[in-house]
FIFI-79694 format. One record per residue (C-alpha): x, y, z. Coordinates in steps of 0.25 Angstrom, whole numbers, plus 5000, padded with zeros to 4 digits. Each point is the difference from the previous one (the first is absolute). Layout:
N
XYZ ...
END
This chain:
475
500050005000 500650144997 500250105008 498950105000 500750175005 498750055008 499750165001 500550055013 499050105004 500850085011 500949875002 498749905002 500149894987 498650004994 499649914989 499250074988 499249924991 500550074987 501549944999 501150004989 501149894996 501550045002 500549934989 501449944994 500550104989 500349884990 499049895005 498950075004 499849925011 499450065013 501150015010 499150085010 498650065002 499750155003 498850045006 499550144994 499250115007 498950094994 499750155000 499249985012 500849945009 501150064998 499050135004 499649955010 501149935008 500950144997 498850085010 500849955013 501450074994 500150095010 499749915010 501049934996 501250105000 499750055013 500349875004 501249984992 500450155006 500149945014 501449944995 501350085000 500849994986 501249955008 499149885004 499549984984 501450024995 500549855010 498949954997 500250024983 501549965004 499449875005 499149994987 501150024989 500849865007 498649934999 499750044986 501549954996 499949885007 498749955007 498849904996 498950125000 498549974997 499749974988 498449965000 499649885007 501649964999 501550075004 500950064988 501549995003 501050094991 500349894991 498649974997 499650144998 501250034988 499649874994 498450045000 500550164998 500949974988 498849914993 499050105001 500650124998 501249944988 501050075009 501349915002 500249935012 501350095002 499250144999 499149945009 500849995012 500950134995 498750085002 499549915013 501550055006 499650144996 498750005008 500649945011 501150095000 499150125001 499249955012 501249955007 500650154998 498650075004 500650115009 501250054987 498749994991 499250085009 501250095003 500050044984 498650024999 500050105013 501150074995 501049955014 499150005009 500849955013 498849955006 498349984999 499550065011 499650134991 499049874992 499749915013 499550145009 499750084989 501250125006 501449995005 501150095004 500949994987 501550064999 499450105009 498850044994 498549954998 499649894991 498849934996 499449894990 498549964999 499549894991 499350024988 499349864998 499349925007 500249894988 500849984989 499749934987 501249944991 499449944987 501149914997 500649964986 500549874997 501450044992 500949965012 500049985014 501050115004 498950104997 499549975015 501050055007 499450154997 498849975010 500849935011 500250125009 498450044999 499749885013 501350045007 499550144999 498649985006 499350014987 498949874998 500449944986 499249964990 500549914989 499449974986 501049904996 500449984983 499149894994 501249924995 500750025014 499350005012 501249915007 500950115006 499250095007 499249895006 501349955006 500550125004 498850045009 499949855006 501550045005 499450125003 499249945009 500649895004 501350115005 498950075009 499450114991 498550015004 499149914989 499050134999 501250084994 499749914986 499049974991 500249914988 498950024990 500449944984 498950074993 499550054986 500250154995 498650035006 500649955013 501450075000 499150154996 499449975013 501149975008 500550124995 498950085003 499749955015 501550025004 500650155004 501349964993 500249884987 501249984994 499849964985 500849924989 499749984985 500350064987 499850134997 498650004995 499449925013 500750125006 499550114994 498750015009 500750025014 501550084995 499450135006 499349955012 501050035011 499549895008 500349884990 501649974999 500049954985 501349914995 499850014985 501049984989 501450015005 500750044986 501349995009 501250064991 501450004998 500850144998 501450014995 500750145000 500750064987 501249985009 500249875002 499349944987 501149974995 500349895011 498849944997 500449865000 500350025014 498650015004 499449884994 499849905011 499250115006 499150014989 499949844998 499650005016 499050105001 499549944987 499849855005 499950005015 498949945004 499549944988 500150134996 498650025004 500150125012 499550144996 501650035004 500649934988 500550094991 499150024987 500750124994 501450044998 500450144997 501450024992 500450134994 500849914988 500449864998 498449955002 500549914987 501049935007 499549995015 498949934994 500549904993 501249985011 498849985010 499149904991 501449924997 499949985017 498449975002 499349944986 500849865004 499550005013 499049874998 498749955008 500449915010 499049905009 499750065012 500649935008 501350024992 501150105010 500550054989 498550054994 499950144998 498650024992 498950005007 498749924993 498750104997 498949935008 499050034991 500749964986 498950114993 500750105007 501349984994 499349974986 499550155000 501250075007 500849924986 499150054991 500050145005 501550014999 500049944985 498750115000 501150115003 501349944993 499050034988 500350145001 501150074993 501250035011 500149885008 500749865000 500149885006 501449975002 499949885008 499249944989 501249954990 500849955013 498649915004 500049874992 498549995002 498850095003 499850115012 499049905003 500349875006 499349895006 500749885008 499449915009 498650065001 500450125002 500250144991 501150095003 500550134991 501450004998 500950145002 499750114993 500950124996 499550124989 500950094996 499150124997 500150124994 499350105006 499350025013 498750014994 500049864995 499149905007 500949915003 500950105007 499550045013 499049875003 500249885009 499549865000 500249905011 501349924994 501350054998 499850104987 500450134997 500450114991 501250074999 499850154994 501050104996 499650155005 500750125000 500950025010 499350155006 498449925000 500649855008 499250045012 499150094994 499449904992 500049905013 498550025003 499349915009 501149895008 500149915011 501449985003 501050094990 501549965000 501050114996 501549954994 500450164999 501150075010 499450134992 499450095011 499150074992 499249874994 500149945016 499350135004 499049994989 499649875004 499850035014 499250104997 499049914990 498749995008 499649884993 501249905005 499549925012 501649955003 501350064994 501249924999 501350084998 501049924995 500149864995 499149915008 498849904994 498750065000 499649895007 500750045012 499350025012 500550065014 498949975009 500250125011 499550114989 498649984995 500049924986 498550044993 499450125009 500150025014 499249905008 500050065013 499750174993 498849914995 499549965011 500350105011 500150164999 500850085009 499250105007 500350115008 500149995016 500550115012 499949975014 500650105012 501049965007 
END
């Protein structure tokens, strides 16, 4: 009998009648079933939120903060509920990998990468606060700080995080939200339900209150709702699903990436030099993370860095899952993959781009092995900006390599995740800083897919969720 993933409505597991099949991404077979929640519960059960927080509120961060250091140990390492069953590590790659065509190596990567942000609570909480020494400004709502006043109040008494099923990494954005008081609610992706399951049954299991979580795998109606009932959300998809919520200040929305790659005028030359930091940013992680590289900005040599950069990727084959040297990940739904093919052969047919991997492949982008489809790497060398193909992601190592005059590199940057600048030239260093649409600047030769956890990655968690207000008291 297969394991059937209940809702957690406030922690409690309840059984809904309408359900889903988590299934293998090559057999089809059911590995799991997933109960689903409708409009109205989800209304309904989201009433006693503020109920709830005041409860979680009774908690200092401190005491959160052991307790999410207990958690990270038992997501790495513990037989966790799992339905009627227990799930151990092991057993969680193997079903993860099946269902989501992640490799079983990528898996456990992005399972040390969650625990390493739970186990490091306090450093992650100490970027988001921007150094604060200590909570007592959250936990009291005032402290005496370097001499003066301070004062923090929530914002939320819930917060809803509709979840994508790209890659499992993509929870670590929402673990602070429990350890900050904040209750938690969790629409997981379709295709991966499996990760933040586990990581609230350590949760749980490492002594955070059952009420801060709820668990509610849902349809789009659903996740509006959710949305709608929580004071704060926290939103991923493309740019379209996006669309509705990017000026609401209270939905925090993780879109497009369209992380890029500057090198200065200066060092251009040198580019050989900085390959392997193209090649990684390109295929970490399956190359599936909104901060792998999709552009990169070269004043000349766009020719030659992109055919060098192909010559290193396009080999790079479909493995089995299992296989630890596998670095494609499989597209769970092969339909996906299909039209993400199409629409690049869609853009190549436009005048000014080209697919340099192509003559270095000895079959189709394409591929299907063992049940599975995968895309193969993808580099365009384009020549302009304005191109389709120039400034677009797509969730397997692709992208494009454009020449742009050396005065309009950053200018031209537009809307970026994590932006990576190879330049010692202080005029272009202070143009990028002072981009507003760069979420995370790297200066100097470092992957995009780098991530220091003590500064915040996407948005600030904790500015989200509480607001500094002012506070006097006499002496």
């Amino acid at each position: 009998m297969r394991p059937h993933i209940p809702l957690l409505r406030f922690g409690r597991p309840y059984e809904s009648l309408a359900s889903s099949p988590v299934v293998d991404a090559a057999t089809g077979e059911p590995m799991a079933t997933l109960s689903l929640a409708n409009p109205g519960l989800i209304r309904h059960d989201l009433r006693r939120k503020e109920e709830v927080a005041r409860s979680l509120r009774r908690f200092t961060t401190e005491a959160l903060i052991d307790c999410c250091k207990r958690a990270a140990d038992l997501f790495m390492h513990g037989a966790l509920p799992f339905g009627e069953e227990t799930q151990g590590p092991d057993t969680y790659v193997e079903v993860l990998s099946r269902v989501s065509g992640l490799p079983h190596n990528l898996c456990r990567a992005n399972m040390e990468k969650i625990r390493y942000v739970m186990a490091n609570m306090a450093a992650v909480l100490g970027g988001l606060t921007r150094g604060l020494e200590t909570f007592e400004a959250v936990d009291r709502g005032m402290a005496d700080h370097h001499g003066g006043p301070l004062s923090y109040v929530p914002q939320a008494n819930a917060m809803a995080v509709i979840l994508p099923s790209n890659s499992p990494g993509v929870n670590s954005i929402w673990l602070p939200a429990p350890v900050l008081k904040t209750p938690t609610m969790l629409k997981p992706g379709r295709e991966e339900p499996l990760t933040p399951w586990r990581i609230v049954q350590a949760m749980i299991q490492g002594g955070i209150p059952e009420e801060a979580f709820g668990f509610y795998p849902t349809d789009h109606e659903g996740s509006d709702v959710l949305v709608q009932a929580c004071d704060r959300a926290i939103l991923f998809g493309d740019d379209s699903s996006m669309a509705r919520y990017a000026t609401d200040p209270c939905v925090q929305c993780h879109g497009t990436g369209r992380s890029k790659i500057i090198i200065g005028p200066d060092v251009i030359d040198d580019w050989q030099r900085y390959l392997d930091v193209i090649v990684t940013s390109l295929t970490a992680n399956g190359g599936r993370s909104c901060i792998n590289v999709s552009s990169v900005f070269v004043p000349k040599h766009a020719r030659a860095i992109a055919e060098a950069l192909a010559e290193r990727v396009a080999a790079i084959p479909p493995r089995a899952l299992d296989d630890d040297d596998a670095v494609l990940s499989a597209f769970a739904n092969p339909r996906v993959a299909e039209w993400v093919d199409q629409v690049i052969d869609r853009g190549l047919d436009v005048p000014g781009a080209c697919d340099v991997t192509a003559a270095r492949r000895s079959e189709t982008r394409l591929a299907r092995t063992g049940g599975l489809t995968f895309l193969r790497p993808t580099v365009v060398h384009c020549d302009r900006l304005d191109h389709p193909l120039a400034n677009t992601e797509f969730m397997f190592p692709f992208c494009s390599v454009v020449e742009i005059a050396p005065d309009a590199l950053v200018h031209s940057i537009g809307p970026t995740l994590v932006a990576t600048l190879i330049s010692d030239d202080a005029s272009i260093q202070a143009s990028l800083l002072q981009a507003p649409g760069v979420d995370r600047i790297n200066l100097g030769p470092m992957p995009t897919t780098q991530v220091h956890w003590d500064q915040p990655h996407e948005g600030n968690l904790f500015d989200f969720l509480y607001r500094r207000r002012a506070i006097q008291w006499t002496a």
